[in-house]
DSSP file (Angstrom, degrees, kcal/mol; ACC not computed):
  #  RESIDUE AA STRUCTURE BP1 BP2  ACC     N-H-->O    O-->H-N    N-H-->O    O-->H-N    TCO  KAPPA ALPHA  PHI   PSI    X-CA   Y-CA   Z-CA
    1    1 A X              0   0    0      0, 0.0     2,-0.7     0, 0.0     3,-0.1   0.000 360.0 360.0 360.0 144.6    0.0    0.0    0.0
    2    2 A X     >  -     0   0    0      1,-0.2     4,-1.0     2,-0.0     5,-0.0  -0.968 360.0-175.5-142.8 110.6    1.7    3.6   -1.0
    3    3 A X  H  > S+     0   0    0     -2,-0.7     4,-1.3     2,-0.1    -1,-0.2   0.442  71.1  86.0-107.7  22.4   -0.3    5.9    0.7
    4    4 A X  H  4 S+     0   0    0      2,-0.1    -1,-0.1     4,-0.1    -2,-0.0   0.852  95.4  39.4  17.2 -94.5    1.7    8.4   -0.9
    5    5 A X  H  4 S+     0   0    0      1,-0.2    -2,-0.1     3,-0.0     0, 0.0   0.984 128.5  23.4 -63.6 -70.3   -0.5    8.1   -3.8
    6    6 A X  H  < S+     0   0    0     -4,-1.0    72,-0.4    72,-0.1     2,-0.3   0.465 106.2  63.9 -67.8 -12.1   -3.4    7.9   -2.5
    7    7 A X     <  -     0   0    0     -4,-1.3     2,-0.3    70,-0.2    70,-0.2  -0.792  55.8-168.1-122.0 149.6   -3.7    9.3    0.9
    8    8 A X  E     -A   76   0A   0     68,-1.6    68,-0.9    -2,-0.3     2,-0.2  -0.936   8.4-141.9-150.4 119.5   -3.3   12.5    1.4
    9    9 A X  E     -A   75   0A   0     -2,-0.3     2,-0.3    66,-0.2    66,-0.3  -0.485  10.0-162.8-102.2 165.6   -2.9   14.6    4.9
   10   10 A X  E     -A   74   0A   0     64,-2.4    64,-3.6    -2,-0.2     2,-0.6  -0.900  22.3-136.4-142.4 162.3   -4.2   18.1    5.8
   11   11 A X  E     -A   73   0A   0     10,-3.2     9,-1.7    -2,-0.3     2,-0.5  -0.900  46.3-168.7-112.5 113.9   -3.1   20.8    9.0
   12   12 A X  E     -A   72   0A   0     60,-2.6    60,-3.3    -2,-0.6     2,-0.4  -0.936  27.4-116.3-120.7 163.5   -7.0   21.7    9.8
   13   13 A X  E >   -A   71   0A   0     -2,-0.5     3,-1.0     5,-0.3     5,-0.3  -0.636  24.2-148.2 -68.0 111.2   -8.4   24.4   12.0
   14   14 A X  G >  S+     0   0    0     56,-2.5     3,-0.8    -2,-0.4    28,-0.2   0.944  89.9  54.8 -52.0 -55.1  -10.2   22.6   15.1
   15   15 A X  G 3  S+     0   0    0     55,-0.3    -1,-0.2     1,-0.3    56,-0.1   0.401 128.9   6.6 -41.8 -32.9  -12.8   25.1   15.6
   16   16 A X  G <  S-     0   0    0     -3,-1.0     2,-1.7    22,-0.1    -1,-0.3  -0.324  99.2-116.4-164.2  65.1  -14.6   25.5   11.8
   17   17 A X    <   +     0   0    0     -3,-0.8    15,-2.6    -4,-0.1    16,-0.2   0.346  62.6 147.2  22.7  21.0  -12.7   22.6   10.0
   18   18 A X        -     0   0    0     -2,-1.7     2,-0.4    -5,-0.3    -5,-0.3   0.171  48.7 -85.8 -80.2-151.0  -11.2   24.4    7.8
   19   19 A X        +     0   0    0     -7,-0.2    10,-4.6     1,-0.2    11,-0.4  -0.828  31.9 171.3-148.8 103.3   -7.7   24.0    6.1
   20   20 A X  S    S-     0   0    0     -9,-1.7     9,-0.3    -2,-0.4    -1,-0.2   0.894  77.1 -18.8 -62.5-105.5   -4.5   25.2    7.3
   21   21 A X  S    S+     0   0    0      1,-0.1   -10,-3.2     7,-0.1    -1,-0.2  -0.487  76.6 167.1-116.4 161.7   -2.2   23.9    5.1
   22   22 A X        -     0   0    0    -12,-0.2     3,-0.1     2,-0.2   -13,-0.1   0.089  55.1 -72.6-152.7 -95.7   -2.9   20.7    2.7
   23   23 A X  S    S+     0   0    0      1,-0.5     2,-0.3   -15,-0.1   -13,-0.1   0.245 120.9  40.9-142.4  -0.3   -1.4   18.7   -0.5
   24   24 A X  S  > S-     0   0    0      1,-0.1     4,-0.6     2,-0.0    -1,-0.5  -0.988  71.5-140.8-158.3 150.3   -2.5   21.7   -2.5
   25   25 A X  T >4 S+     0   0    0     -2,-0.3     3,-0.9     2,-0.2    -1,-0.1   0.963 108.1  62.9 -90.7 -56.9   -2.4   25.7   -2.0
   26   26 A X  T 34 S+     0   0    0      1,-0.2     4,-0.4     3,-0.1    -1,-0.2   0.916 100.1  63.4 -34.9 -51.9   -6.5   25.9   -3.9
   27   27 A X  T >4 S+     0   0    0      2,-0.1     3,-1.4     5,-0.0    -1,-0.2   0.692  78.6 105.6 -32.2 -66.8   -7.5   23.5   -0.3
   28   28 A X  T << S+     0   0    0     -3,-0.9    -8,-0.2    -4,-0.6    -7,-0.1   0.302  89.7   9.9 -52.6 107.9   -6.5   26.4    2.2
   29   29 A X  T 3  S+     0   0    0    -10,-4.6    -1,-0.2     1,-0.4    -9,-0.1  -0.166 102.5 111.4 128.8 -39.3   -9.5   28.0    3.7
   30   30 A X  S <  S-     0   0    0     -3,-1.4    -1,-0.4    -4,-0.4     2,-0.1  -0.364  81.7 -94.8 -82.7 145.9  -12.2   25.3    2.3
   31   31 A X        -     0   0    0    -13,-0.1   -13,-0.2     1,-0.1   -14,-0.1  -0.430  34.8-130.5 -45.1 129.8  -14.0   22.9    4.7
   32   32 A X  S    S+     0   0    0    -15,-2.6     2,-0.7   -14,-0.3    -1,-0.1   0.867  92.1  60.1 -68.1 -23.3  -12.0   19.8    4.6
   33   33 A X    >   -     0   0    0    -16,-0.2     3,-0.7     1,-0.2    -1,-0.2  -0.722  63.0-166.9 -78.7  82.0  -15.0   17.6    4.0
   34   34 A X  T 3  S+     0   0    0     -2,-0.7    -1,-0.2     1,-0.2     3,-0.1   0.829  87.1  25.7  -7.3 -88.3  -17.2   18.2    0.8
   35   35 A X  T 3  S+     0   0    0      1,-0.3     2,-0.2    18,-0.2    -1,-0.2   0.532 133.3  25.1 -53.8 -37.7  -20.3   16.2    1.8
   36   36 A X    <   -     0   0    0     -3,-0.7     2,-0.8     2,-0.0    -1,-0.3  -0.884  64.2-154.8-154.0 108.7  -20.1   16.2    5.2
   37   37 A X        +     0   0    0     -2,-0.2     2,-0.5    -3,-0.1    -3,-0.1  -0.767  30.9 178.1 -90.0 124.9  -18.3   19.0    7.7
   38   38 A X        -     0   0    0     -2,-0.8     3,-0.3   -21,-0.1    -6,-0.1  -0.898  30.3-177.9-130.7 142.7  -17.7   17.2   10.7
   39   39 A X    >   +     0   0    0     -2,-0.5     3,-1.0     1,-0.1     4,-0.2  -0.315  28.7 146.7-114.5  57.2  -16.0   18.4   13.7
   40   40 A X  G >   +     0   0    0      1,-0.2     3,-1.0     2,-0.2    -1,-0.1   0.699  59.4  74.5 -73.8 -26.7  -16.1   15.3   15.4
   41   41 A X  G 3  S+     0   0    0     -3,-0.3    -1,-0.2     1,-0.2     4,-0.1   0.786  90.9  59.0 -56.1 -20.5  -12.1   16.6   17.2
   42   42 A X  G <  S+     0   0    0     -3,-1.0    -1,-0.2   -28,-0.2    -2,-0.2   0.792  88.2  76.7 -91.8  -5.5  -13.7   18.5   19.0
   43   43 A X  S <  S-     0   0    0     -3,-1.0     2,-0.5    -4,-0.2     0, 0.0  -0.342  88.0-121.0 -76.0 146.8  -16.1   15.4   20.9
   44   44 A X        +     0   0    0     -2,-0.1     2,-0.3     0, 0.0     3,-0.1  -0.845  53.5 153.9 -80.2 133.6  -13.6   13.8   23.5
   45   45 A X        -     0   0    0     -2,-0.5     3,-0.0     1,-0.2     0, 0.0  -0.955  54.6-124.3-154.8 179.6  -13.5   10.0   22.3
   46   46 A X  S    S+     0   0    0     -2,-0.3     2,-0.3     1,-0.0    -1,-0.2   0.756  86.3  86.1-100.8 -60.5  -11.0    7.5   22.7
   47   47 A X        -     0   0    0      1,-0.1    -1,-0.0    -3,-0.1     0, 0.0  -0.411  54.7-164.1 -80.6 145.2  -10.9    6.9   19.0
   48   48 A X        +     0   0    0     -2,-0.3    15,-1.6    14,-0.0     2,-0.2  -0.158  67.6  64.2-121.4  45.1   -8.8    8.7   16.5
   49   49 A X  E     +B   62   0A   0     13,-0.2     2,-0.3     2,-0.0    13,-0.2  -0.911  44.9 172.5-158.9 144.1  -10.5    7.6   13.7
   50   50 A X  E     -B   61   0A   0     11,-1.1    11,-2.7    -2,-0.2     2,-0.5  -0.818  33.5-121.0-137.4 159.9  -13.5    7.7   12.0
   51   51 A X  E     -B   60   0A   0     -2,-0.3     2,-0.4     9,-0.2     9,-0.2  -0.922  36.9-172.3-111.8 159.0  -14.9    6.3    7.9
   52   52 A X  E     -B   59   0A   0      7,-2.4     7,-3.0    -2,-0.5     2,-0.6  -0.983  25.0-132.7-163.4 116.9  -16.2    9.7    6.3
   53   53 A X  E     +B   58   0A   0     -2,-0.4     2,-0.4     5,-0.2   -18,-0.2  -0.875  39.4 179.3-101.1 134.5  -18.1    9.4    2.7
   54   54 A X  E >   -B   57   0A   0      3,-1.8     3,-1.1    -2,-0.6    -2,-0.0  -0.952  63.0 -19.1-161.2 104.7  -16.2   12.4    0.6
   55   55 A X  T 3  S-     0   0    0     -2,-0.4     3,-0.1     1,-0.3    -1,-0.1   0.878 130.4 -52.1  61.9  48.4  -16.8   13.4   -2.9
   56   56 A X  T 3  S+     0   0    0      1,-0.2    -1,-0.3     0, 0.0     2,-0.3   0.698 113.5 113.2  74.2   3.8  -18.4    9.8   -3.3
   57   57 A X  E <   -B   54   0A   0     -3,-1.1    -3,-1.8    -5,-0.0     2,-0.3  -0.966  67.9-133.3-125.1 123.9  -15.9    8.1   -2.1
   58   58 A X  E     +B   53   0A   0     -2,-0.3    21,-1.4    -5,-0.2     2,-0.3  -0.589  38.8 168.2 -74.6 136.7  -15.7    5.8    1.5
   59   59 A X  E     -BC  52  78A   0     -7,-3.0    -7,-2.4    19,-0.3     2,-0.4  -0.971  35.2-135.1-144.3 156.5  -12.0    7.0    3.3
   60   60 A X  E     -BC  51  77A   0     17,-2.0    17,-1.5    -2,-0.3     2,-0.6  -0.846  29.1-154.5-112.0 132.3  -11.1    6.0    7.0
   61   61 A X  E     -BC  50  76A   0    -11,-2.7   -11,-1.1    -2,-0.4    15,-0.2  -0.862  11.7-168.9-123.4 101.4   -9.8    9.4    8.3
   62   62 A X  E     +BC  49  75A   0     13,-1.3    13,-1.8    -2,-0.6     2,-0.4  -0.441  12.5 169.6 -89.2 156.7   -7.4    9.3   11.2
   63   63 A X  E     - C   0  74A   0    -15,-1.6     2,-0.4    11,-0.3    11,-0.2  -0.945  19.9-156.8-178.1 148.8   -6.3   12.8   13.4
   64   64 A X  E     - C   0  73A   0      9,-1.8     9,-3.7    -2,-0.4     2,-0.1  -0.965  24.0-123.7-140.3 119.2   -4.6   13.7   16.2
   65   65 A X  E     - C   0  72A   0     -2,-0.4     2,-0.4     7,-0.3     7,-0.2  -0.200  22.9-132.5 -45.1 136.2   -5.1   16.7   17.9
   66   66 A X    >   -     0   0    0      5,-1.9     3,-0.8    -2,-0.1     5,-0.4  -0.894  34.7-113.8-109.0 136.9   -1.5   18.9   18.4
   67   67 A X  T 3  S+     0   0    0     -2,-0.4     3,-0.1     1,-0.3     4,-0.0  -0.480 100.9  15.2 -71.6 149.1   -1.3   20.1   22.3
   68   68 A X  T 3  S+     0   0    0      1,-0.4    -1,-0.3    -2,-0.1     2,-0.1   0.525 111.7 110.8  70.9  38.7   -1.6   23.8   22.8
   69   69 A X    <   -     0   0    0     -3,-0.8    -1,-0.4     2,-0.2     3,-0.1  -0.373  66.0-150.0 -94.5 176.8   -2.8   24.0   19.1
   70   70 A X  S    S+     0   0    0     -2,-0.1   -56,-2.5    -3,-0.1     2,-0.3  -0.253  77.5  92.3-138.4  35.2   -6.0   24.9   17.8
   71   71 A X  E     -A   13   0A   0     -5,-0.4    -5,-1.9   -58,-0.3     2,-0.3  -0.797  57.0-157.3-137.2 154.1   -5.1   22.4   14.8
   72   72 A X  E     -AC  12  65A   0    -60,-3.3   -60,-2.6    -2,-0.3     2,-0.4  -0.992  14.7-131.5-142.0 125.9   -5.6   19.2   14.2
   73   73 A X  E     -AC  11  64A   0     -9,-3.7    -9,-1.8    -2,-0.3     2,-0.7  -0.647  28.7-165.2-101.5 146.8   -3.5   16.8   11.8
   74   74 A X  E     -AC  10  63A   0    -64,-3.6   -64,-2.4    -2,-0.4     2,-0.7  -0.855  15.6-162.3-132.8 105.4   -5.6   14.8    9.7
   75   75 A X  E     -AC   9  62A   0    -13,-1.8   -13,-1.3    -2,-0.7     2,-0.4  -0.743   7.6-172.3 -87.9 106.5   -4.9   11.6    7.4
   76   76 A X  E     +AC   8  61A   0    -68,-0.9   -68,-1.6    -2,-0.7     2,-0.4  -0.849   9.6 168.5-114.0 113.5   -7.2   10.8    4.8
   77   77 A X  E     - C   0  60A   0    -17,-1.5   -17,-2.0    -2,-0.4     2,-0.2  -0.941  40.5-116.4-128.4 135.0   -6.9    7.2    2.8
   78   78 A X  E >>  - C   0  59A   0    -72,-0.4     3,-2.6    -2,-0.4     4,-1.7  -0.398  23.1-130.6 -75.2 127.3   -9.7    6.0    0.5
   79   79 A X  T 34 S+     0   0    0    -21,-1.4    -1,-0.1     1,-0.3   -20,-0.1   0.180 105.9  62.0 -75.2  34.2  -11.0    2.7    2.1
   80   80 A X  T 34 S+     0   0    0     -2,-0.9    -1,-0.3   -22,-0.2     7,-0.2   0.525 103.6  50.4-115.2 -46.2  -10.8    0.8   -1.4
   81   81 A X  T X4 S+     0   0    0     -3,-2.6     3,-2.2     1,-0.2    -2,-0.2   0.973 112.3  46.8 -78.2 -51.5   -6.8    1.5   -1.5
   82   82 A X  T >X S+     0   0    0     -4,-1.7     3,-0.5     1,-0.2     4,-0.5   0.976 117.2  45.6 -65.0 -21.0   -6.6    0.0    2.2
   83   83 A X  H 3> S+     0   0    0      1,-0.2     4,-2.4     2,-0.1    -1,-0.2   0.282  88.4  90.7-103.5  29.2   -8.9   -3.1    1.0
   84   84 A X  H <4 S+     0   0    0     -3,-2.2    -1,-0.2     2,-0.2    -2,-0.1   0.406  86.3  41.7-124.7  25.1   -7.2   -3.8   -2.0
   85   85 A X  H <> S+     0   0    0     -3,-0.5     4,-1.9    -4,-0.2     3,-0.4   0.581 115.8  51.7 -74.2 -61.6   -4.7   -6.2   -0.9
   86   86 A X  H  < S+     0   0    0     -4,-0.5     4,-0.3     1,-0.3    -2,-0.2   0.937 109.8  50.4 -60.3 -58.6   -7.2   -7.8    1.2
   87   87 A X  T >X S+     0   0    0     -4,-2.4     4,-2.0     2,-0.2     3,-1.7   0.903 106.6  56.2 -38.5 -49.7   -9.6   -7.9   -2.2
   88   88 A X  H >> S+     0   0    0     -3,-0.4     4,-2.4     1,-0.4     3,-0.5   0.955 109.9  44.8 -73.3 -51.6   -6.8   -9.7   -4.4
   89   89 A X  H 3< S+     0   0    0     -4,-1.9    -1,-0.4     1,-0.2    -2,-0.2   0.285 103.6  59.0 -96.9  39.7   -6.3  -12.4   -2.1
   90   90 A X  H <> S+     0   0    0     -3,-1.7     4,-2.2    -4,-0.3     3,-0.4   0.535 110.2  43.9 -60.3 -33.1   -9.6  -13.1   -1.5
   91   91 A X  H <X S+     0   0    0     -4,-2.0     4,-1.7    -3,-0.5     5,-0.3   0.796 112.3  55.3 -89.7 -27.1  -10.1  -13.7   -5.3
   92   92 A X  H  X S+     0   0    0     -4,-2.4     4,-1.3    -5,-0.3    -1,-0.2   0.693 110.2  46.2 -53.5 -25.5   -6.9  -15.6   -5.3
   93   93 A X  H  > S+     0   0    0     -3,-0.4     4,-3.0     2,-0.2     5,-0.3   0.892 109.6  49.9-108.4 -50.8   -8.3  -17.6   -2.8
   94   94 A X  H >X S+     0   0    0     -4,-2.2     4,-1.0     2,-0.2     3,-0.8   0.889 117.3  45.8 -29.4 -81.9  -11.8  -18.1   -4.5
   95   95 A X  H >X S+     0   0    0     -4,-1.7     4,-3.4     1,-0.3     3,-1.2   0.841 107.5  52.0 -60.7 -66.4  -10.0  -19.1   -7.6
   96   96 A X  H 3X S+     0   0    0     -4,-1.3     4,-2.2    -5,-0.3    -1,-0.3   0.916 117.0  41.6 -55.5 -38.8   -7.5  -21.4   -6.0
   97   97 A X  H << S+     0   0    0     -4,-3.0    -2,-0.2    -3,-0.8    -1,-0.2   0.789 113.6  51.7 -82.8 -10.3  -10.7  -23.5   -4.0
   98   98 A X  H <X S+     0   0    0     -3,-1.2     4,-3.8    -4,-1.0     5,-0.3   0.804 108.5  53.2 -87.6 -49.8  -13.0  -23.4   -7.3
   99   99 A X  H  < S+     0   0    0     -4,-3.4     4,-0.2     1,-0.2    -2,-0.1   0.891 116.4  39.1 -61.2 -28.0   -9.6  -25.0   -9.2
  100  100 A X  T  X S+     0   0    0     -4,-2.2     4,-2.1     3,-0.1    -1,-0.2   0.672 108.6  59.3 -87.9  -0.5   -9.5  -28.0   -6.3
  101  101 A X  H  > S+     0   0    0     -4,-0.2     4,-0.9    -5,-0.2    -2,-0.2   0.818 109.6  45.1 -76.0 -31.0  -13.2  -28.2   -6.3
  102  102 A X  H  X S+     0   0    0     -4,-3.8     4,-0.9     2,-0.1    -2,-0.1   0.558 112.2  50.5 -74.2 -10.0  -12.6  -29.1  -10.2
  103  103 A X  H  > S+     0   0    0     -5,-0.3     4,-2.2    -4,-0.2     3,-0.5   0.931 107.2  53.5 -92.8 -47.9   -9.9  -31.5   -9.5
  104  104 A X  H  X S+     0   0    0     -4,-2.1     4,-2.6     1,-0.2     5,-0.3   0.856 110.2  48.0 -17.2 -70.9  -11.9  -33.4   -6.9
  105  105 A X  H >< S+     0   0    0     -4,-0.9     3,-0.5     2,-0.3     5,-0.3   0.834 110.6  48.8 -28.6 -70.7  -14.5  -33.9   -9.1
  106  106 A X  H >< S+     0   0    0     -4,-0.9     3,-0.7    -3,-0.5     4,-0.3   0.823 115.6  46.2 -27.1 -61.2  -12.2  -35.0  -11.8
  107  107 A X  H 3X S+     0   0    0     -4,-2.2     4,-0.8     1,-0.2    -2,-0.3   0.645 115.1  46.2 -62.6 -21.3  -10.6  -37.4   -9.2
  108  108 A X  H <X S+     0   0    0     -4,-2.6     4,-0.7    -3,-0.5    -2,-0.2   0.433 106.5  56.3-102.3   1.4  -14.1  -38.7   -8.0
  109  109 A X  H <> S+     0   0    0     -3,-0.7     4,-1.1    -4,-0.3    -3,-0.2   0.400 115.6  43.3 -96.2 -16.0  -15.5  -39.2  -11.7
  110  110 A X  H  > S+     0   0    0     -5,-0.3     4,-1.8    -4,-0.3     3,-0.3   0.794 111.5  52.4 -90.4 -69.2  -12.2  -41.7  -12.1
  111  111 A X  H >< S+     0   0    0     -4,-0.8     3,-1.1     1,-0.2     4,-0.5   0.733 112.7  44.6 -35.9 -64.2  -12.7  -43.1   -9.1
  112  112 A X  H >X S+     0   0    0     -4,-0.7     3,-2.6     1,-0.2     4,-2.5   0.794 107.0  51.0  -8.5 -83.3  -16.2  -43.9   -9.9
  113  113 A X  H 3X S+     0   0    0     -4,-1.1     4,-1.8    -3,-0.3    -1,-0.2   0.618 102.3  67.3 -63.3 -25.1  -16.0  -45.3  -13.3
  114  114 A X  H << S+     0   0    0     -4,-1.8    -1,-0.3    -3,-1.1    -2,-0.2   0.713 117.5  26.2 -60.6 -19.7  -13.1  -47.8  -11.8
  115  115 A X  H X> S+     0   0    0     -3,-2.6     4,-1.2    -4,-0.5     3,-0.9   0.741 125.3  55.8-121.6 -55.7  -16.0  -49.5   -9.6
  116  116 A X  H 3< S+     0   0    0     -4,-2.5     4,-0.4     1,-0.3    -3,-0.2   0.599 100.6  46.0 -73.6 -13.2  -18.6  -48.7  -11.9
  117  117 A X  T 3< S+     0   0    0     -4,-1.8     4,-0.5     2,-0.2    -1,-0.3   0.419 109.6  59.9-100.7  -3.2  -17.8  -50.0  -15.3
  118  118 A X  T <> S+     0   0    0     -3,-0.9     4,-2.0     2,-0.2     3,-0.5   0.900 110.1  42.8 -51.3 -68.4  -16.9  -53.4  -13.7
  119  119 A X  H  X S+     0   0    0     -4,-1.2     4,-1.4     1,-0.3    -2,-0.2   0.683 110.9  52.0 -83.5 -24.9  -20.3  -53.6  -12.4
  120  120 A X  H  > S+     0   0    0     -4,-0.4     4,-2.0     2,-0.2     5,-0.4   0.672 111.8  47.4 -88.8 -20.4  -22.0  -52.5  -15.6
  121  121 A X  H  > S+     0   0    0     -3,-0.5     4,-0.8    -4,-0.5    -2,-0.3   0.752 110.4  52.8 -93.9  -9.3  -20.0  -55.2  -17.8
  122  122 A X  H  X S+     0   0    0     -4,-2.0     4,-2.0     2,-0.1     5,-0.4   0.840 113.2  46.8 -83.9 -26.0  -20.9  -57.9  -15.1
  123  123 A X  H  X S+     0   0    0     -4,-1.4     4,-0.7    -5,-0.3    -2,-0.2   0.899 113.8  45.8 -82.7 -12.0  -24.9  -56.7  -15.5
  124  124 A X  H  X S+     0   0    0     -4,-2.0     4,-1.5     1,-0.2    -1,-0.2   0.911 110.3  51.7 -90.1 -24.1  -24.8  -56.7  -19.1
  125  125 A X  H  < S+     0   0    0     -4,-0.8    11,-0.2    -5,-0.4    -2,-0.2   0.714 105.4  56.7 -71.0 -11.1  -23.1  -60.1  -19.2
  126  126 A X  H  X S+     0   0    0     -4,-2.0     4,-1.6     2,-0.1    -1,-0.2   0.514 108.4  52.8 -89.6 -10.2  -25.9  -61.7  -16.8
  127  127 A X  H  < S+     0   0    0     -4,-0.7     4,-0.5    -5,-0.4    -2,-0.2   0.747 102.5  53.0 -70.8 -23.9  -28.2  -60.5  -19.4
  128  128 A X  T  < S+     0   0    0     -4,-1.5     5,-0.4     2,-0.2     7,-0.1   0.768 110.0  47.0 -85.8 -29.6  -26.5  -62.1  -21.9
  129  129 A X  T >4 S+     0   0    0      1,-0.2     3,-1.1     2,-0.1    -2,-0.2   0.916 111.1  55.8 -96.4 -19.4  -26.6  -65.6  -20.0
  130  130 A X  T 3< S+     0   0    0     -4,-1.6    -1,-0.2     1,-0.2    -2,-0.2   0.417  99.6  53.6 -65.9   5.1  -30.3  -64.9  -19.4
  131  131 A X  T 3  S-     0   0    0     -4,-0.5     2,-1.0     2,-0.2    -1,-0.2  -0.505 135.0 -95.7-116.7  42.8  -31.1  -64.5  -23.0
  132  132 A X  S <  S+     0   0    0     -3,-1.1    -3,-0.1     1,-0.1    -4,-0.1  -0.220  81.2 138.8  89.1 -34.8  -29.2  -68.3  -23.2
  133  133 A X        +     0   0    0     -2,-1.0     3,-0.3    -5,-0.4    -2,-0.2  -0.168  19.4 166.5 -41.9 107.1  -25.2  -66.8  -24.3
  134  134 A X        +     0   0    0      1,-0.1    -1,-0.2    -4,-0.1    -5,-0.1   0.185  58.4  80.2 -83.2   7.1  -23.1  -69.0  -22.1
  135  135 A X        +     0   0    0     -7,-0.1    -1,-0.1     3,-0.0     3,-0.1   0.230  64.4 153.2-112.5  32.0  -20.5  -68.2  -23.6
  136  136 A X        -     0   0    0     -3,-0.3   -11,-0.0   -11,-0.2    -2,-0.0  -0.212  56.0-103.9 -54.9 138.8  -20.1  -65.2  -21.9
  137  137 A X        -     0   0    0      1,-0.1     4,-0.1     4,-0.0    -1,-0.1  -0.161  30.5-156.4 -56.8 149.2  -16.3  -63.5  -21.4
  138  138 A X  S  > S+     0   0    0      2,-0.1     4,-4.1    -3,-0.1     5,-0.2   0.204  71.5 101.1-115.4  13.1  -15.5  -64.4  -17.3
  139  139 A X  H  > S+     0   0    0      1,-0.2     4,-1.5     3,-0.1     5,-0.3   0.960  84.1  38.5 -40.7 -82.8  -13.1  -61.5  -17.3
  140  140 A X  H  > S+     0   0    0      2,-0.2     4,-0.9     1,-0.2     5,-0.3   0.739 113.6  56.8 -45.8 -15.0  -15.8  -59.0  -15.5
  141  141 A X  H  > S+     0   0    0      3,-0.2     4,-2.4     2,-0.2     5,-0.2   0.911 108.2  47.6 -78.1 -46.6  -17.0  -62.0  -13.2
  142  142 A X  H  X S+     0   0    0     -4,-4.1     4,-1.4     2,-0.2     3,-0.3   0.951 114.7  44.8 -59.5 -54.7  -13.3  -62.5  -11.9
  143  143 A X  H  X S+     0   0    0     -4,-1.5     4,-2.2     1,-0.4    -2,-0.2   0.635 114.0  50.2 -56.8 -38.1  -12.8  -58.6  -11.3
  144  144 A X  H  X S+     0   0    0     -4,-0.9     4,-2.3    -5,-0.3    -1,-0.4   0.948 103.5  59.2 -86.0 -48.5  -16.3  -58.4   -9.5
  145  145 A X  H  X S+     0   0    0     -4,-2.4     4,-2.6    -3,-0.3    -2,-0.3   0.955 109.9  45.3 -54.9 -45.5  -15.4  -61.4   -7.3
  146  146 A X  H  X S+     0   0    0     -4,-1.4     4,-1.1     1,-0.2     5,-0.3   0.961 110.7  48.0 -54.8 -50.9  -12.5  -59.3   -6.1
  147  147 A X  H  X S+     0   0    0     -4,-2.2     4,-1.9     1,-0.2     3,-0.2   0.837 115.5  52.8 -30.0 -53.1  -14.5  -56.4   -5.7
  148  148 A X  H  X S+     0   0    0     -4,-2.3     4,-1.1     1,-0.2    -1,-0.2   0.957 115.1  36.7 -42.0 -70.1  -16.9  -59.0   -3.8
  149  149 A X  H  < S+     0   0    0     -4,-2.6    -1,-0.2     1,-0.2    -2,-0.2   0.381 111.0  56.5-108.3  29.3  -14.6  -60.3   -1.7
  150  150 A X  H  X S+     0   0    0     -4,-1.1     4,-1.4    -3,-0.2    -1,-0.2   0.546 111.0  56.3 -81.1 -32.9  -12.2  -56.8   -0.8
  151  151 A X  H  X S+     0   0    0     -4,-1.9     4,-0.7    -5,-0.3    -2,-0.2   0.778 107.7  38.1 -83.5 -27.1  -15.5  -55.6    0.2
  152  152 A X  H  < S+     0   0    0     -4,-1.1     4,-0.4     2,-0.2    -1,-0.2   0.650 113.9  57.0 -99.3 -12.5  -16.6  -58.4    2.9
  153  153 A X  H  4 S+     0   0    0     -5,-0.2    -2,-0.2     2,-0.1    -1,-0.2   0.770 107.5  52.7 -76.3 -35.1  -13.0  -58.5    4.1
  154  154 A X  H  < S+     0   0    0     -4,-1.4    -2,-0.2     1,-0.2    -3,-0.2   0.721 103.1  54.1 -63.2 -35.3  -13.6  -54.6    4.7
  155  155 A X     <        0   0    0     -4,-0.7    -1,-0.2     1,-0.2    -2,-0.1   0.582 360.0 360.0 -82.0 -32.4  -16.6  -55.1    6.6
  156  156 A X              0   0    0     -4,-0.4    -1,-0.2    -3,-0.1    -2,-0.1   0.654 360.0 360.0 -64.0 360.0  -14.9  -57.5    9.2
């Protein structure tokens, strides 16, 4: 985060919010808030920060009163630049659980078809000896026996 760019701090007058000095000469004089003038230094609180909507934009505005001032110094950083780390791996992280939720799948459609196509060539080959074919292959029969008897060995 380079709050550099984006964040920008201002020397305000406690008393009518205005702006002693700031990141630009035009500021000096104007309320620092567009939208909203809030003198919220002047409240005693314990916190020395507040989120402030400004020009359309959400910013988290930090200040600290200067002792035997009537100024107040004031940090303002738009809360999109502080939450845009945060954002990037969140979608990194979406992305990286939707790409093993498509290899599972992939690994449980194999798995399957290893127990299921066994079982589909032993039902079509008891169809085949119930429309008389004895001379059905006994490949699938052995392979299902195993199946058969890994599965009652499993059970014990």
């Amino acid at each position: 985060m380079n709050i550099k760019d984006q964040g920008v701090f201002y020397l305000v007058n406690k008393s009518d919010s205005r702006i002693i000095l700031g990141p630009d000469i035009s500021s000096i004089g104007k309320p620092l808030f567009q939208e909203a003038n809030l003198k919220i230094w002047n409240m005693p609180r314990e916190e020395t920060h507040f989120f402030v909507k400004d020009q359309g934009q959400q910013a988290l505005v930090v200040y600290r009163n200067l002792d035997n001032t009537d100024w107040v110094l004031v940090g303002k950083v738009p809360v999109n630049v502080l939450l845009e780390q945060v954002n990037a791996v969140a979608k990194r992280t979406v992305l990286i659980g939707l790409m093993i939720l498509l290899l599972a799948m992939l690994f449980a459609s194999l798995l399957s078809s290893r127990v299921l196509i066994p079982i589909k060539r032993l039902k079509k080959g008891m169809r085949q000896i119930e429309n008389g074919n004895y001379k059905v292959s006994r490949y699938p029969l052995k392979r299902m026996m195993r199946l058969v008897f890994l599965a009652r060995d499993s059970t014990k």
